[in-house]
C-alpha positions as CSV (number, residue, x, y, z in Angstrom):
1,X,47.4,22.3,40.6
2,X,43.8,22.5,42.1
3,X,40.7,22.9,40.5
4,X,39.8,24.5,43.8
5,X,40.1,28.1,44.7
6,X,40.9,29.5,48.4
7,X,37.8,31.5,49.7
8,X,40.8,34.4,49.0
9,X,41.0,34.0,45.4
10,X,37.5,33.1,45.1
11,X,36.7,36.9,47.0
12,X,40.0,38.4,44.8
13,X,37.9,37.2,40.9
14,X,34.4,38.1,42.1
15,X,35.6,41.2,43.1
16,X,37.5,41.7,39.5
17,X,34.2,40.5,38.0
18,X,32.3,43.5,39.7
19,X,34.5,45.9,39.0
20,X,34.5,45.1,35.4
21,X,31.2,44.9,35.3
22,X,30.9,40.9,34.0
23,X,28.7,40.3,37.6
24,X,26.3,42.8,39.5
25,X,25.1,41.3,42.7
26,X,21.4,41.3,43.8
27,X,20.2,42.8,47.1
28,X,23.9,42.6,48.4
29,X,24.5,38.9,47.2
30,X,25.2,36.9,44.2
31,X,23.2,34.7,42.4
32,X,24.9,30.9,41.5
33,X,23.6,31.0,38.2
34,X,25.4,34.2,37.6
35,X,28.6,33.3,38.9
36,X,28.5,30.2,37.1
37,X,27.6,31.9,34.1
38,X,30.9,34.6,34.1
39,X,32.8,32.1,35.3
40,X,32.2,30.5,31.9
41,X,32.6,33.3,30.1
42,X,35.5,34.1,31.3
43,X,37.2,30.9,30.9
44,X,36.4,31.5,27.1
45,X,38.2,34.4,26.9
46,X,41.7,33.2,29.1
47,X,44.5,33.2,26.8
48,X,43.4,35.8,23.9
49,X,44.9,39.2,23.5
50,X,43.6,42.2,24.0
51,X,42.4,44.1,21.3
52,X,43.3,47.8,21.0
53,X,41.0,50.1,19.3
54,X,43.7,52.3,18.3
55,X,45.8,49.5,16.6
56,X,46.3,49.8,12.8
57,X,46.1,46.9,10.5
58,X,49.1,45.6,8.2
């Protein structure tokens, strides 16, 4: 596996990152330091489940 994206999946996770609202670009663009930043971010949270608000405890 590469540790490369295509410049289609790069487009396809900025585009999740927007509309999430994890990355707002600037003047139309995106700053490097911000998309480095969610990136990280987000690779910290891969893996974990989703907490529901509505869940009751044991």
């Amino acid at each position: 596996m590469s540790p490369w994206l295509t410049l289609a999946e790069a487009a396809r996770r900025i585009r999740r990152w927007v509309e999430s609202g994890d990355l707002t670009p600037f003047a139309g663009r995106f700053r490097a330091a911000d998309i480095l930043a969610t990136e990280k971010k987000m690779r910290a949270r891969r893996g974990r489940p989703r907490k529901t608000a509505n869940r009751e405890s044991p």
